[in-house]
N, C-alpha and C positions, 0 to 999 in steps of 0.2 A: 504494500500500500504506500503510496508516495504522498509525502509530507502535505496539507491544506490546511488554507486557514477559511475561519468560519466567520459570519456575522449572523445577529439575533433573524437577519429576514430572512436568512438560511434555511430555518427551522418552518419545516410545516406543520404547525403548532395544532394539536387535535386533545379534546378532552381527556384529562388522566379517566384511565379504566376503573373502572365501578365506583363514580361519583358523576354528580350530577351539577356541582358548582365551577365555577366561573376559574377553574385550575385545568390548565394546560400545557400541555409538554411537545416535545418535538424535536428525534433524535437528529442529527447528523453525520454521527456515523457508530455502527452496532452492528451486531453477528455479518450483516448482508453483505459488509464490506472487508468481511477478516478480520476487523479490529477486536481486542482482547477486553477493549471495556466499550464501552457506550457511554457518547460525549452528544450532550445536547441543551437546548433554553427550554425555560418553563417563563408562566406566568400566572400572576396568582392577582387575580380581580378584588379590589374590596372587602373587610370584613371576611374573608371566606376562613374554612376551618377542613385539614384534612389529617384523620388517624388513621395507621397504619404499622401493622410490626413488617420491618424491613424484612425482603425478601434478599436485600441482596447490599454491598457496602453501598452510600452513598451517600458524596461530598456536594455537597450545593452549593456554588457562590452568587452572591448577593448583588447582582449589578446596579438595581434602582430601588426604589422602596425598603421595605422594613420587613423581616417577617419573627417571628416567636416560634421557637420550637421547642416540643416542653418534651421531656422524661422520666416517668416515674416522680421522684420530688424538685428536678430540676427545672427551669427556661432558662434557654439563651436568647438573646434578641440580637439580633442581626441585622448589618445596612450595609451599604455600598460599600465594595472592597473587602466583605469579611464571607468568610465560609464557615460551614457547618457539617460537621461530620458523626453519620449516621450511620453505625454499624450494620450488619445483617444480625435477626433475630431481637434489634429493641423496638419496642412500641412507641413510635411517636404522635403526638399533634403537633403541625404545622400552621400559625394564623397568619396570617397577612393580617394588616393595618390599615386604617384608613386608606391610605395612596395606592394600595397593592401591591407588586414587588414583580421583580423581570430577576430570573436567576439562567445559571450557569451549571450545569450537572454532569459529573462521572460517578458512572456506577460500575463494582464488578461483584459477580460475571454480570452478562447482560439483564436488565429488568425487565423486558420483554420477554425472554426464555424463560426466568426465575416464578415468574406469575402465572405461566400455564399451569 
């Protein structure tokens, strides 16, 4: 696979699977292209809220907005410039804030394959 770089319009951003709110994802590159992790942007609308025990590692970086990602008894809050790293097998919530948030994501192995 030969080296590219990515922008957010890169991403054909499509509803994360099994939720119904305003959270979107949109890989660039994952299993179809031999790559060993799955790099892609998300985007999280307004107030939204999504729980989830991780299928698989994954680090989100924060490129606009705010979001909250709680643990068990902890939150981080997170803005521009910072990431977020969420193992496989912890249960998180993830909130966006008022303004919403545009993120940045590697996951391994892939979360596409890890969900089936």
């Amino acid at each position: 696979m030969p080296v590219r770089k990515f922008a957010f319009a890169d991403a054909a951003l499509q509803r994360s699977p099994g939720q119904d709110g305003e959270i979107f994802a949109g890989n660039v590159v994952d299993q179809r292209h031999g790559a060993a992790v799955t790099i892609g942007f998300g985007r999280f609308g307004p107030h939204q809220s999504l729980t989830e025990t991780m299928a698989v590692d994954d680090v989100m970086v924060i490129l606009e907005g705010r979001l909250s990602v709680s643990s068990g008894t902890e939150i981080f809050s997170a803005g521009p410039g910072e990431m977020v790293h969420m193992p496989k097998g912890e249960k998180v919530t993830i909130r966006s804030h008022e303004q919403g948030a545009a993120t940045a994501y590697v996951t391994y192995p892939h979360w596409q394959e890890a969900r089936q």
